[in-house]
C-alpha positions as CSV (number, residue, x, y, z in Angstrom):
1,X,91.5,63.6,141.7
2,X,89.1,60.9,139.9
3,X,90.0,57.5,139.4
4,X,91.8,56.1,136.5
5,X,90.7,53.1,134.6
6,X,93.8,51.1,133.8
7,X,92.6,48.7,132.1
8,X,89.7,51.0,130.0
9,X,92.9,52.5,128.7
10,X,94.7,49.4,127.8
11,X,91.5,48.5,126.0
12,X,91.2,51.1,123.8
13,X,94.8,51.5,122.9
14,X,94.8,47.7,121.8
15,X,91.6,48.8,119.7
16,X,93.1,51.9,118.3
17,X,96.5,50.4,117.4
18,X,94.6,47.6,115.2
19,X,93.4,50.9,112.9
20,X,96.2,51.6,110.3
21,X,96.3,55.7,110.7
22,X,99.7,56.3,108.4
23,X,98.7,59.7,107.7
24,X,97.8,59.0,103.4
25,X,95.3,56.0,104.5
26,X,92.5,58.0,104.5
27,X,89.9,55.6,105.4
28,X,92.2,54.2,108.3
29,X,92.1,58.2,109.4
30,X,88.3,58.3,108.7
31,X,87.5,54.7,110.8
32,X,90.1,56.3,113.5
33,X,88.8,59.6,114.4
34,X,85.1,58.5,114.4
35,X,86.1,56.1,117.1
36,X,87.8,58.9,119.1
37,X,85.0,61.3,118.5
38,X,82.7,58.6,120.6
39,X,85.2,58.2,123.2
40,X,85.5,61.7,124.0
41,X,81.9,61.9,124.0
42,X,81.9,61.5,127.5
43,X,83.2,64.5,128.2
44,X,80.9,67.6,129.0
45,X,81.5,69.5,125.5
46,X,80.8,69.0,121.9
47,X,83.1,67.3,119.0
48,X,83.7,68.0,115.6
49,X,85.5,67.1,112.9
50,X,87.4,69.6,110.7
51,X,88.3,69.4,107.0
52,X,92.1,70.1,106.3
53,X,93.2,73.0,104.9
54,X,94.5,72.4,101.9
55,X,98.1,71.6,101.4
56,X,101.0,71.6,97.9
57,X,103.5,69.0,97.9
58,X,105.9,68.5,94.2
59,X,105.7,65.5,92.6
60,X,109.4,64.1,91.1
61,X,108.3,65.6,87.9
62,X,108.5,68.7,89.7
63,X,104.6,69.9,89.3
64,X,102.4,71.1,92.1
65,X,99.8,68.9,93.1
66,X,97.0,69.4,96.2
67,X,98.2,66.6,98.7
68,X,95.2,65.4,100.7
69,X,94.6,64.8,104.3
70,X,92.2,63.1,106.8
71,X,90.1,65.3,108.8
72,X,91.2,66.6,112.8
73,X,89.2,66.5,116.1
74,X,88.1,69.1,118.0
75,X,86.5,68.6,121.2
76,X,85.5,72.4,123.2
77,X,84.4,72.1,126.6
78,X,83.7,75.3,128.6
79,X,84.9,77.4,125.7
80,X,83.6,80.6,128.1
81,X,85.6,79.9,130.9
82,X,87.8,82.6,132.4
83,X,90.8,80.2,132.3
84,X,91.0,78.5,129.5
85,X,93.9,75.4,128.3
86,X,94.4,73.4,125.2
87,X,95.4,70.0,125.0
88,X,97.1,68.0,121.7
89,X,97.3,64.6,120.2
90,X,97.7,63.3,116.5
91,X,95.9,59.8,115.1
92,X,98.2,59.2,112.5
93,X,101.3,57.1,112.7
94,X,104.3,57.0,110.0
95,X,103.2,53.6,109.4
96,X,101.5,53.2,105.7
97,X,98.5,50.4,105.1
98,X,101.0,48.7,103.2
99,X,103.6,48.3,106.2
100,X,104.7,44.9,106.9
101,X,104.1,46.3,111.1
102,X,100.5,46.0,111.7
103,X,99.8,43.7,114.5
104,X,100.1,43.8,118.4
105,X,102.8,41.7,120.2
106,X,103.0,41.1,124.4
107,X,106.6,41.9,124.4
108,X,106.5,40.4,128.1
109,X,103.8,41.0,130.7
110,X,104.5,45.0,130.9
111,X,105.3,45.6,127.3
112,X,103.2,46.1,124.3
113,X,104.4,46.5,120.6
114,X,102.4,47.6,118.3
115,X,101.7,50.0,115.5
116,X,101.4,53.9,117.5
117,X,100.6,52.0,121.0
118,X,103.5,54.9,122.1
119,X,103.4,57.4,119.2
120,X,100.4,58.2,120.0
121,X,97.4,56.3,120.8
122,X,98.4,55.7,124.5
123,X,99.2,59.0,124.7
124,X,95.8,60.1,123.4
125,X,94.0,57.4,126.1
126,X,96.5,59.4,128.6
127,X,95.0,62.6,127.7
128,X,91.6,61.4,127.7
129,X,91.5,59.4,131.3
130,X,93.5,63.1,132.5
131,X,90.3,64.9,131.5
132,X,87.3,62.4,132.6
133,X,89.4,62.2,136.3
134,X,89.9,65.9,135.9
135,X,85.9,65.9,135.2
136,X,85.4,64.3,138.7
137,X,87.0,66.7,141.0
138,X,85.6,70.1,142.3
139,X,87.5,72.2,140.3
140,X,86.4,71.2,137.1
141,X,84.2,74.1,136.5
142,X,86.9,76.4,136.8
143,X,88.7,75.4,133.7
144,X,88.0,75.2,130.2
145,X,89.8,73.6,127.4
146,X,89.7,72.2,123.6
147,X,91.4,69.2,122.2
148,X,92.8,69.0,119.3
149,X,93.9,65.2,118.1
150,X,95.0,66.2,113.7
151,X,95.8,63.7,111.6
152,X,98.9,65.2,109.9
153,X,101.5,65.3,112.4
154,X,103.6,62.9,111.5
155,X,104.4,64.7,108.2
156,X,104.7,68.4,109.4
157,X,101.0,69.3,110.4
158,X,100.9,71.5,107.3
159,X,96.9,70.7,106.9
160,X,96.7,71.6,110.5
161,X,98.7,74.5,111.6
162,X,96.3,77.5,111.2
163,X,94.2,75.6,113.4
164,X,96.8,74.9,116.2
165,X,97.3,78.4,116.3
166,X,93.7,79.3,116.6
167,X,93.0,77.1,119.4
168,X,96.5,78.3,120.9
169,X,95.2,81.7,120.8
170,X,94.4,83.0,124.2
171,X,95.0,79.8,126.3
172,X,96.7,79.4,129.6
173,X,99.1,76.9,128.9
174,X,98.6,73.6,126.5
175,X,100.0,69.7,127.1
176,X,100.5,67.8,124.1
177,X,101.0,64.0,124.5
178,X,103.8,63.1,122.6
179,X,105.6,59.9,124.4
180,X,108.1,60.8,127.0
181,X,111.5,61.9,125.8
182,X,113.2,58.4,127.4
183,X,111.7,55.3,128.8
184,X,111.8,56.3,132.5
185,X,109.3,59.4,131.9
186,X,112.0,61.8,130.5
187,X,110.2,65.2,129.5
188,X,111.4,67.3,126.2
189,X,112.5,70.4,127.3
190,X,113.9,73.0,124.8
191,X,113.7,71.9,120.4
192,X,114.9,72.9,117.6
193,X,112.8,73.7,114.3
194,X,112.7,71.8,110.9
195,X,112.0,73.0,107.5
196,X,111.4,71.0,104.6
197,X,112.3,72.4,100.7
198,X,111.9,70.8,97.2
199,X,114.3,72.6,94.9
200,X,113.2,71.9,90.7
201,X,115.6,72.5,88.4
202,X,115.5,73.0,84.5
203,X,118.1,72.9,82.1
204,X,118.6,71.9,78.6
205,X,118.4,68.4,77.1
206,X,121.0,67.6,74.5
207,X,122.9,64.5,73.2
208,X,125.6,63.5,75.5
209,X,128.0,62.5,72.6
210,X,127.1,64.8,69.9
211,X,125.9,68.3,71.3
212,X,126.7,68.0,74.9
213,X,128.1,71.6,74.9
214,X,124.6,72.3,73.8
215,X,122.9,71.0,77.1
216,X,122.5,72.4,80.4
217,X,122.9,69.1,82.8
218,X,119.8,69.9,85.6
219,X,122.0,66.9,87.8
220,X,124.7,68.3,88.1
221,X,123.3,71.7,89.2
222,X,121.5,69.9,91.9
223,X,124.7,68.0,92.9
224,X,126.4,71.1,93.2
225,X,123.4,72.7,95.3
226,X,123.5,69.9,97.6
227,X,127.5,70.4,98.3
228,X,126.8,74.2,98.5
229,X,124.2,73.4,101.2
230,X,126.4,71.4,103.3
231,X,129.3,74.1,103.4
232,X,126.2,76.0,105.2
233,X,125.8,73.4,108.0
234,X,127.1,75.3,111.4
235,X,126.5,74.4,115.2
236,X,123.1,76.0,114.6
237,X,121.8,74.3,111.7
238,X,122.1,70.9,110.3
239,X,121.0,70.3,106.8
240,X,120.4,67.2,105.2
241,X,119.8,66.4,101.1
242,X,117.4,63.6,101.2
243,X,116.4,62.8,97.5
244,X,117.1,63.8,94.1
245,X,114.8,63.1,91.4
246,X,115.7,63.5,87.8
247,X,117.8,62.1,84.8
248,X,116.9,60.7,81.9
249,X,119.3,58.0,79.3
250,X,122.4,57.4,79.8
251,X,123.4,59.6,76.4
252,X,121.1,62.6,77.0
253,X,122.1,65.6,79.4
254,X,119.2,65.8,82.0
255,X,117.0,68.9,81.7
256,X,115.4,68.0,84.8
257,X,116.1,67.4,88.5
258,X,114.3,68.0,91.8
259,X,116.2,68.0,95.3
260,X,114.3,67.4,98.8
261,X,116.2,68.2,101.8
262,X,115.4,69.1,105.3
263,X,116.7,71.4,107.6
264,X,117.1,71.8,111.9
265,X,117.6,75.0,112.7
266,X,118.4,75.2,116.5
267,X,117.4,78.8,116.7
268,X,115.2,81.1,115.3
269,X,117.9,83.2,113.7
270,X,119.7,80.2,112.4
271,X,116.7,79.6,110.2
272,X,115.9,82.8,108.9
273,X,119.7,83.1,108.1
274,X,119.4,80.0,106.2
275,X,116.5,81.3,104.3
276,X,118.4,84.3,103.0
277,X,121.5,82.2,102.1
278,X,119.2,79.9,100.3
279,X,117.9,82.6,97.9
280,X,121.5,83.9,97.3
281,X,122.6,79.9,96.2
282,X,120.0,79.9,93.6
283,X,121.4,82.8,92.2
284,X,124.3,81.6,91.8
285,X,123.4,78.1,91.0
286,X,121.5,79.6,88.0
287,X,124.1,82.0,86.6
288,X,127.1,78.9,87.2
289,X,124.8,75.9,85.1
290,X,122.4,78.5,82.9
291,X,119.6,76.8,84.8
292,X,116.3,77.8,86.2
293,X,115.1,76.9,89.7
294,X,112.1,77.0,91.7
295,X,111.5,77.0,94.8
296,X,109.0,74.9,97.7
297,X,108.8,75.3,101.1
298,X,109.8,76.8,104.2
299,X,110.6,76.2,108.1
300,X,107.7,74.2,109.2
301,X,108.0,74.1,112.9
302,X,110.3,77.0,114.2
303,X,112.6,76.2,117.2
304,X,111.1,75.8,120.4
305,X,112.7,78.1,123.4
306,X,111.2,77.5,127.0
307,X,111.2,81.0,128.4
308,X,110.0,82.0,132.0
309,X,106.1,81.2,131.6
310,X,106.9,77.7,129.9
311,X,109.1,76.7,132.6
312,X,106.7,78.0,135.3
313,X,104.8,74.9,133.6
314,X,107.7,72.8,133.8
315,X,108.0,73.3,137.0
316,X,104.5,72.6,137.7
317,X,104.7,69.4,136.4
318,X,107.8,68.4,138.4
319,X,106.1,69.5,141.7
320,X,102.5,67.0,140.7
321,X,104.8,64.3,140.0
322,X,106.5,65.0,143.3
323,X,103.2,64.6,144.8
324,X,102.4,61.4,142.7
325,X,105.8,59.8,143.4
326,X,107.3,60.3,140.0
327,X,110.8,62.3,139.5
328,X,110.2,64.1,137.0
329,X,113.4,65.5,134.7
330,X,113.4,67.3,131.2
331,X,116.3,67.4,128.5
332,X,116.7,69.1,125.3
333,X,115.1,67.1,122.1
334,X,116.2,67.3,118.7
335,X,112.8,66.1,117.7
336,X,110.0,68.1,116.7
337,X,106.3,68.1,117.2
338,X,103.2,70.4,117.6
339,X,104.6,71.5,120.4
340,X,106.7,73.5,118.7
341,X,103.8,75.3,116.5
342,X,102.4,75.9,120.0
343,X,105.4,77.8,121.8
344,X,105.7,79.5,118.4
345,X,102.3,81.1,119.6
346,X,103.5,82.5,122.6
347,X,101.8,79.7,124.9
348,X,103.7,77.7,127.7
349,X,103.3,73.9,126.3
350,X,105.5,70.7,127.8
351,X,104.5,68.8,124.7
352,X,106.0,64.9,126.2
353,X,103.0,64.1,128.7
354,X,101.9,60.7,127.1
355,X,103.1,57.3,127.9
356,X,106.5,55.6,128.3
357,X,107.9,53.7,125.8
358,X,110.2,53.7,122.9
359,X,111.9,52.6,119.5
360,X,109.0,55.1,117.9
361,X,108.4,55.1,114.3
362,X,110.0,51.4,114.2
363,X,108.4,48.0,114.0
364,X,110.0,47.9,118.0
365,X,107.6,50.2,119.2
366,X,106.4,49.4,122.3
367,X,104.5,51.0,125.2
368,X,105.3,50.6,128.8
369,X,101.2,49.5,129.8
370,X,102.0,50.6,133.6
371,X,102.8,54.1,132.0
372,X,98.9,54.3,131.2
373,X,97.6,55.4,134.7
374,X,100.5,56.7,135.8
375,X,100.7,59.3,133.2
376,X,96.9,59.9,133.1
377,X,97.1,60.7,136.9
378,X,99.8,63.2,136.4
379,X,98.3,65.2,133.4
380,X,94.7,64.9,135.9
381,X,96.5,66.9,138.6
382,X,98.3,69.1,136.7
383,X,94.9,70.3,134.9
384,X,93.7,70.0,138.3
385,X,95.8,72.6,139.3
386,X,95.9,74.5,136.2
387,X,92.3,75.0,136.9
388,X,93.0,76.1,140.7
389,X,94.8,79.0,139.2
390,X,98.3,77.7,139.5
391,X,100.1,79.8,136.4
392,X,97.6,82.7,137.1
């Protein structure tokens, strides 16, 4: 294995971390993913960056409107290798350029908060100090891999997902470098999915004293969607309303109303069921309040199930941290992240192989620095032996 430089990587966390990425600040995103395209430019393949596909979001109003979205890297090195891995970040952070948590704080000698120092930028200098100690060994010209960092996690990779899956395609197995699951070095094991609707309702406006009769109240066919929703909930699937947006004056019935709400489905089932139930409910929601709905959206990230060839990878893991000196353990996660998209395409992926750290998506954030090398030399071997034809 090559060496790791600690304190290269501490460097250009503390860099990274002073760019706001939230995933709207497209400039922050622009300034961000040029610097990472020079840092990886010292690896032995070539870097692009690629437009987002496009992506619809609803506005409260309830119209349709083309939500945009910083560009992702992709870096391709040996792209006509026999064995062949992908490996996946994301620059963005949940924190907008308007945050109030934008600066860097020693937390004590071992500890740094800051904006994405765990979630992700560490975890990107992990992956990137993997590959250029990877680059020094013998086996290097075994393997070959692409990268992937997008810039749309955060919010549901929606303006990245056809590209996940084609650099999924074909690969051996993928890391993605999500922060461990816990503080000691935890790895996510088994998740479940997420979906993400927007339900717009229109009634009839009418005078609440004179005509009410007259009026079809949008709000209260929402309020009895979201109580119809929750009867749904069952060990497999939570569901959680999130926002309704609508109303008008106090004295006029509301002919207007649109519902956000999230779901976690724990299986694959569980969210196709919910699917059909949903389109049954606005049946009925329509005929009961003499409304009309529409529909938006869908199960972003199905449920991720670790079968035999993803815990062959597991298990590979465990036995390079064995070697490093690091006990490696995995638990199930009720999180999500690109590693789902990537078991979804049939590829082995542990998807927690960046830094430890915690209180994520939090002013607390905060990055264990020690985690830097540590991590990087465990993703270096396992490549390391990825590339010797361990899962082959």
């Amino acid at each position: 294995m090559g060496t790791i430089d600690a304190a290269a990587m501490l460097a250009q966390v503390e860099a990274w971390s002073r760019i706001n990425t939230g995933t709207a600040n497209l400039a922050g995103l622009a300034e961000q993913a040029d610097a990472l395209a020079e840092a990886f430019a010292v690896l032995p393949g070539t870097a692009t960056l690629v437009d987002p596909a496009p992506v619809t979001a609803i506005a409260a109003d309830g119209s349709a409107f083309e939500k945009p979205h910083g560009q992702h890297l992709v870096v391709r090195v040996r792209p006509h290798a026999n064995r062949r891995i992908l490996l996946t970040g994301h620059m963005d952070t949940v924190f907008p350029a308007d945050h109030p948590f934008q600066r860097q704080t020693w937390l004590d000698r071992e500890t740094l908060n800051g904006p994405g120092v765990a979630d992700m930028k560490g975890g990107i200098a992990v992956m990137l100090h993997a590959l250029i100690a990877f680059e020094q060994t013998a086996s290097a010209s075994a393997l070959g891999y692409d990268v992937l960092i997008n810039s749309d996690e955060e919010t549901g990779s929606l303006a990245s997902a056809a590209l996940i899956a084609e650099l999924a395609a074909g690969k051996l197995a993928a890391l993605t470098y999500e922060p461990a699951a816990l503080p000691d070095g935890t790895l996510a094991h088994e998740r479940g999915g997420t979906g993400n609707y927007a339900i717009t309702f229109t009634g009839r406006s009418a005078h609440a004293g004179r005509n009410p009769h007259e009026g079809r109240n949008a709000i209260v066919a929402a309020a009895d969607l979201i109580l119809r929703l929750k009867a749904l909930e069952t060990a497999e699937i939570t569901i959680n309303p999130a926002r309704l947006d609508g109303g008008a004056a106090n004295n006029v019935v509301p002919d207007h109303a649109v519902l956000r709400f999230n779901i976690r489905p724990r299986t694959v089932e569980a969210g196709a069921a919910f699917d059909h139930a949903l389109d049954h409910l606005l049946i009925d929601i329509q005929t009961a309040h003499e409304v009309a709905t529409h529909r938006h959206g869908g199960v972003t990230r199905p449920p991720k199930k670790v079968d035999a060839g993803a815990q062959r990878l597991f298990d590979l893991v465990r036995e390079c941290g064995a070697e490093l000196g690091q006990d490696i353990r995995w638990q199930r996660s009720g999180g999500v992240c690109d590693g789902n998209n990537i078991a979804a395409c049939g590829v082995p992926v542990v998807d927690t192989m960046g830094v430890r750290g915690g209180a994520i998506h939090s002013p607390d954030e905060y990055l264990i620095v020690a985690s830097l090398a540590e991590r990087a030399r465990l993703s270096a071997r396992v490549i390391e032996r990825l590339a010797q034809g361990a899962l082959s």
